[in-house]
LUMLO-172838 format. One record per residue: x negated, y, z negated of N, C-alpha, C, O in turn; residue number from 1. Coordinates in nm, 2 decimals, padded with zeros to 4 digits. Layout:
<<X Y Z> <X Y Z> <X Y Z> <X Y Z> NUM>
...
This chain:
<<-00.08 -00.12 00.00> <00.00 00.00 00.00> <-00.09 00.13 00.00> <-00.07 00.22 00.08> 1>
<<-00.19 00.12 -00.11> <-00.26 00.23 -00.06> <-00.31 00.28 00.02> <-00.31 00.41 00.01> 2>
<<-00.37 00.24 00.13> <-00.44 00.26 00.26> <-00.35 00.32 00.38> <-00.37 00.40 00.48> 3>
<<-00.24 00.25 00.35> <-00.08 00.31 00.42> <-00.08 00.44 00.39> <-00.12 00.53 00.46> 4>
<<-00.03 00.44 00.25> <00.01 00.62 00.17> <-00.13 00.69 00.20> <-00.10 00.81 00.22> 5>
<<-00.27 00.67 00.22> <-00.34 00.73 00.23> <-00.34 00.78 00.39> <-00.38 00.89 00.40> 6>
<<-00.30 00.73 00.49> <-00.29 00.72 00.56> <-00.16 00.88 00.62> <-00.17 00.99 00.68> 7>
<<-00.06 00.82 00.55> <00.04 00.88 00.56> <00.04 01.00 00.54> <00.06 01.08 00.64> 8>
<<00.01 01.04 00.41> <-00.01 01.18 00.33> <-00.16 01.29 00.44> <-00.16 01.41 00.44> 9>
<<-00.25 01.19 00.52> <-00.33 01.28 00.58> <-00.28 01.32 00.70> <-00.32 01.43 00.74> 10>
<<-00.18 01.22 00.78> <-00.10 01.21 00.90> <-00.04 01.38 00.89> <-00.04 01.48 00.95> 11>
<<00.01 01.35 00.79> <00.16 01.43 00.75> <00.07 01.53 00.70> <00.14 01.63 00.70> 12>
<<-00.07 01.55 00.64> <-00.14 01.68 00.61> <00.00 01.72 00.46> <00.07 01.82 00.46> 13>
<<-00.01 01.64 00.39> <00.05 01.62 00.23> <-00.05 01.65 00.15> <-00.16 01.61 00.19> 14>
<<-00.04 01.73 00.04> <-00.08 01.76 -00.03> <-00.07 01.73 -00.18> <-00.17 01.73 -00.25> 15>
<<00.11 01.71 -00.24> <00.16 01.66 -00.32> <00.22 01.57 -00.35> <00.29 01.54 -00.24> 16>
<<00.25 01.50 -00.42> <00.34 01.31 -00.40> <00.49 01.37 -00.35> <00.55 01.31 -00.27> 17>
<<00.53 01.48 -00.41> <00.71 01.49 -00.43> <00.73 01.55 -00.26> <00.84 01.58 -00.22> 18>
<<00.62 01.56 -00.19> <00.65 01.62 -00.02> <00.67 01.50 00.06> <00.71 01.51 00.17> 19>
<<00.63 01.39 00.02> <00.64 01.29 00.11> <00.82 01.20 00.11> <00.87 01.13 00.03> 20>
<<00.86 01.23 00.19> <01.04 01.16 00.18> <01.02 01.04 00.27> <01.11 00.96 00.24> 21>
<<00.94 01.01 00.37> <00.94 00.90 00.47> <00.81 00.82 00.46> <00.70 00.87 00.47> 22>
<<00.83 00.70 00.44> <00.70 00.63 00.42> <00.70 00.51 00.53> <00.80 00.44 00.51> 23>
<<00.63 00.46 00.64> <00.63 00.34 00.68> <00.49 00.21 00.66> <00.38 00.21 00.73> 24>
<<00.52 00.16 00.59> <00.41 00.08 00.60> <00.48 -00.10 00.60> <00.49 -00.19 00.52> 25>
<<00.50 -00.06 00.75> <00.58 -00.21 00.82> <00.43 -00.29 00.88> <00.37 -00.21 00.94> 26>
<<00.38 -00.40 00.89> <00.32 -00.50 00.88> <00.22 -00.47 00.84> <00.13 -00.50 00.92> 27>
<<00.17 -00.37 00.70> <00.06 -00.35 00.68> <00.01 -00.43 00.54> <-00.07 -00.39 00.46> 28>
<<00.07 -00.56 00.53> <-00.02 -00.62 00.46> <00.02 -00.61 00.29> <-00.02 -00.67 00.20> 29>
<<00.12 -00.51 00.30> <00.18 -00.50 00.15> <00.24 -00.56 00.05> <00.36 -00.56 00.06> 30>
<<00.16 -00.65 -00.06> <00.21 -00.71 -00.17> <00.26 -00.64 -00.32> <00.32 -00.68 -00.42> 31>
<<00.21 -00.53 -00.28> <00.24 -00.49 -00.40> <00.25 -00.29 -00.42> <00.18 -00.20 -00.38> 32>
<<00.38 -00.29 -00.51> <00.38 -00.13 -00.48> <00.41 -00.07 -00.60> <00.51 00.00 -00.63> 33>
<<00.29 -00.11 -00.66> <00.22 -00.03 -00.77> <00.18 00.12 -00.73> <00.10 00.13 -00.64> 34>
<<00.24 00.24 -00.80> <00.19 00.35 -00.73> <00.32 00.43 -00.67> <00.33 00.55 -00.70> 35>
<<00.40 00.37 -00.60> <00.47 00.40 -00.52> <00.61 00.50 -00.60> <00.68 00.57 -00.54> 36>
<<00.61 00.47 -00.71> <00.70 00.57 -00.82> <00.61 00.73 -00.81> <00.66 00.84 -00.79> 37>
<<00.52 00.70 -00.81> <00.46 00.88 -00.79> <00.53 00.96 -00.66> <00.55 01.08 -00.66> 38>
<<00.56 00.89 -00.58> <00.69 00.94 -00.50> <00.80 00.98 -00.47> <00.86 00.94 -00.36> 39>
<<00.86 01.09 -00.59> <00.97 01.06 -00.59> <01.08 01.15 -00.52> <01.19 01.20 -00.57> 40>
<<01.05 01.16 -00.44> <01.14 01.24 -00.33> <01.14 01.13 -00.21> <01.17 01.17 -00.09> 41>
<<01.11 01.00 -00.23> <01.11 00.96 -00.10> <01.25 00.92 -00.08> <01.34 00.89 -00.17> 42>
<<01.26 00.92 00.07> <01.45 00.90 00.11> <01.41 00.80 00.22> <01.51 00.76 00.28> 43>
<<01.33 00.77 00.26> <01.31 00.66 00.36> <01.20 00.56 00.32> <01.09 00.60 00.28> 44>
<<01.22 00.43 00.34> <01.07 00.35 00.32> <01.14 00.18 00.43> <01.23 00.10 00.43> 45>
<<01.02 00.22 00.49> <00.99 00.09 00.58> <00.87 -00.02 00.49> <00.75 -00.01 00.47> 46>
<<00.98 -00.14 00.46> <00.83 -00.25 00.40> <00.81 -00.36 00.44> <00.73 -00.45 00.40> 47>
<<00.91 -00.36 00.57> <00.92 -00.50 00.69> <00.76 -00.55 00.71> <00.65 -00.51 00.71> 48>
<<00.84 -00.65 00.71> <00.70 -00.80 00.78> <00.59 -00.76 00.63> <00.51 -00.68 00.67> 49>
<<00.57 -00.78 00.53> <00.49 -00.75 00.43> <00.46 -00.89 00.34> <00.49 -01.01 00.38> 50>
<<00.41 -00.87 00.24> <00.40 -00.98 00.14> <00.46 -00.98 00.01> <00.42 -01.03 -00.10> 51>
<<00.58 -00.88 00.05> <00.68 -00.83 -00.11> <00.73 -00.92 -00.18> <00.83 -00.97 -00.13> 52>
<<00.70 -00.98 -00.30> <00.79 -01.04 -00.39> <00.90 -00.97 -00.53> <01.00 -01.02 -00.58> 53>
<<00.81 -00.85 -00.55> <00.81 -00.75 -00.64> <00.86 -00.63 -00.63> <00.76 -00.55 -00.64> 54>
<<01.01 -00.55 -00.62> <01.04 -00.43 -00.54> <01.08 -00.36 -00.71> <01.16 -00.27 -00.69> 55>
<<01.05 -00.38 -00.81> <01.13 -00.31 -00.88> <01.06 -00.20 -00.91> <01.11 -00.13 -01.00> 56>
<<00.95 -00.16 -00.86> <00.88 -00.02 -00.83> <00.94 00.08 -00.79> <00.91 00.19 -00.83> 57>
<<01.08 00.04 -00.65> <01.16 00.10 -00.59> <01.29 00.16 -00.67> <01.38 00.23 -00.62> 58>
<<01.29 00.12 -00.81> <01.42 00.11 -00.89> <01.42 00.24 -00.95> <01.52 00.31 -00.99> 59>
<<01.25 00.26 -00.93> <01.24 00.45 -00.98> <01.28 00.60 -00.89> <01.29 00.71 -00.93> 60>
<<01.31 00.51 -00.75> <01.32 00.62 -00.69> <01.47 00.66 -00.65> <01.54 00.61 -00.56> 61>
<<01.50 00.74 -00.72> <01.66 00.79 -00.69> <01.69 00.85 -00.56> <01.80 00.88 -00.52> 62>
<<01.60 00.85 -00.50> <01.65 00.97 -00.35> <01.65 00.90 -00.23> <01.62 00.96 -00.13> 63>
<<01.69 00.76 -00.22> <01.59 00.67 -00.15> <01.75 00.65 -00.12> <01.85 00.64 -00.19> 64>
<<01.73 00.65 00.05> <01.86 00.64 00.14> <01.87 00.55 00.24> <01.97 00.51 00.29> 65>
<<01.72 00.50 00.28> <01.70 00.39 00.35> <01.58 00.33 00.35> <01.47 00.37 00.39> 66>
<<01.60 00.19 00.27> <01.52 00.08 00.27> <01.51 -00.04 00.35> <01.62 -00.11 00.33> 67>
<<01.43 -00.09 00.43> <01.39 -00.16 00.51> <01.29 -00.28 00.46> <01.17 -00.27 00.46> 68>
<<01.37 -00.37 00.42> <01.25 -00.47 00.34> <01.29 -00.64 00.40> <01.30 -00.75 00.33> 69>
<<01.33 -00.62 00.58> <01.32 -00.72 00.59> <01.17 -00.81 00.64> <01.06 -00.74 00.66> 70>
<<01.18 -00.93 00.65> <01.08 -00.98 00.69> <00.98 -01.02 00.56> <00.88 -01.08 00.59> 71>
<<01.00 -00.99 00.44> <00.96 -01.03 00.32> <01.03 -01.16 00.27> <01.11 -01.16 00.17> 72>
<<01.00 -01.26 00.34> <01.06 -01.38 00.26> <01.03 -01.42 00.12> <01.08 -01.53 00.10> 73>
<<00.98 -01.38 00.05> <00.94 -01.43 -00.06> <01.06 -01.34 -00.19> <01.11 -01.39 -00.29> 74>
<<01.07 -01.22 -00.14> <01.14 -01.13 -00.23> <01.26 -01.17 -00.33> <01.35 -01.25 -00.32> 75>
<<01.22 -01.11 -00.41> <01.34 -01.13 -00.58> <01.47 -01.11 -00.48> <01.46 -01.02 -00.40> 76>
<<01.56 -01.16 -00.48> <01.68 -01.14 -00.44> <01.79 -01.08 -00.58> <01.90 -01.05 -00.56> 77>
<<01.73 -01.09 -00.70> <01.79 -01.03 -00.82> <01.76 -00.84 -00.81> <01.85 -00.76 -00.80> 78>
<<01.58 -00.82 -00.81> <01.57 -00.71 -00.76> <01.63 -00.66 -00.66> <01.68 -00.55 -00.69> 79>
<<01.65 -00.71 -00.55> <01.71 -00.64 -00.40> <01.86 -00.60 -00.50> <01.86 -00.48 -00.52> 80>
<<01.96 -00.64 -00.56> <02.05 -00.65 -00.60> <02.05 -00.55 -00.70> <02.16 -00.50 -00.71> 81>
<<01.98 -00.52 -00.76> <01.96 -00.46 -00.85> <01.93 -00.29 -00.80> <01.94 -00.19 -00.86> 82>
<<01.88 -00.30 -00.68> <01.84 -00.14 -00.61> <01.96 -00.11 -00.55> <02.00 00.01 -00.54> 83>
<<02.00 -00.22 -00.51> <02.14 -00.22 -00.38> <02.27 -00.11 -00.52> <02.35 -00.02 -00.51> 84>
<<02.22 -00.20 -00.65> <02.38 -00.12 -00.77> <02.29 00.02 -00.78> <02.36 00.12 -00.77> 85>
<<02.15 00.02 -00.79> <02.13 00.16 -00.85> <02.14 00.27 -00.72> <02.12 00.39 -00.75> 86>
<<02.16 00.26 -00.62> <02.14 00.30 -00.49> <02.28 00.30 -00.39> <02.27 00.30 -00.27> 87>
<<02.39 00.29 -00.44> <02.52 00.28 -00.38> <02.54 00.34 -00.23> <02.60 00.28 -00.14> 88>
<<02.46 00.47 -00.21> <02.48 00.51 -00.11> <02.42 00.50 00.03> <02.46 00.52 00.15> 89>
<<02.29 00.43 -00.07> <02.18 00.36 00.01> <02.19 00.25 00.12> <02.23 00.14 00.10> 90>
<<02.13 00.31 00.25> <02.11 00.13 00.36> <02.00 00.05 00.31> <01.88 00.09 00.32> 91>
<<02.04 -00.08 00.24> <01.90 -00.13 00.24> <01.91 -00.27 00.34> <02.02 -00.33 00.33> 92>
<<01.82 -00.34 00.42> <01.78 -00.43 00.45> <01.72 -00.52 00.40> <01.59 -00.50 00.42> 93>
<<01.74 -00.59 00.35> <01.67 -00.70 00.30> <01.77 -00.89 00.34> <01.85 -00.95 00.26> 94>
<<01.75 -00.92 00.44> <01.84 -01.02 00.54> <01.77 -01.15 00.42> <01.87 -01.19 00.35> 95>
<<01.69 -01.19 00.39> <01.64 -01.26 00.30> <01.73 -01.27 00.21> <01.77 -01.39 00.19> 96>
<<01.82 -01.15 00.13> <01.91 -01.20 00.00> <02.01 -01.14 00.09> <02.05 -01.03 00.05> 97>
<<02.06 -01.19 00.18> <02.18 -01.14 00.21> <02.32 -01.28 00.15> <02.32 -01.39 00.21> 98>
<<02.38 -01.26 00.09> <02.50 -01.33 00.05> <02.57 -01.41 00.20> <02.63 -01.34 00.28> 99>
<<02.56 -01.54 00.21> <02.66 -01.62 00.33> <02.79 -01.56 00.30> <02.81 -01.50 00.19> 100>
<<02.90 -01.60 00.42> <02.99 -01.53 00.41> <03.03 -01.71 00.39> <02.96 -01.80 00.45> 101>
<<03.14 -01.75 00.28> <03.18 -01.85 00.30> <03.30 -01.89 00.32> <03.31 -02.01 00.34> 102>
């Protein structure tokens, strides 16, 4: 994750954590998103194709309107559920815990 955000923040010529609202770091190798609460203005985050098991990092971020966490097969499907209640208004993807229709 860090090499992404570092990445990001120089792209974007950022300065402060709370300027950053869009983050993509889709197949970059991301297990873990430690860190990622220092952000708390983000309203978009891409974490497709990654090595996520762990999203409750994302539980801090209130402003967050579209989450993208498919392609993480391994992911807590309690967590995804848990961001999906704190986040009502929120699109999140995560096809991994999606509920069968039965």
């Amino acid at each position: 994750l860090s090499s992404c955000v570092k990445l990001t923040l120089a792209e974007a010529k950022i300065t402060q954590p709370e300027q950053l609202e869009t983050l993509n770091c889709s197949f970059a190798g991301v297990a873990d998103l430690s860190g990622i609460e220092l952000f708390s203005q983000l309203k978009s985050v891409n974490l497709s194709n990654n090595q996520l098991t762990n999203i409750k990092a994302l539980l801090f971020l209130g402003e967050l309107r579209q989450v993208n966490l498919s392609e993480n097969t391994s992911l807590s499907c309690a967590d995804v559920d848990a961001l999906e209640e704190l986040l009502k208004d929120a699109i999140i993807n995560a096809p991994t815990c999606k509920k069968s229709l039965r």
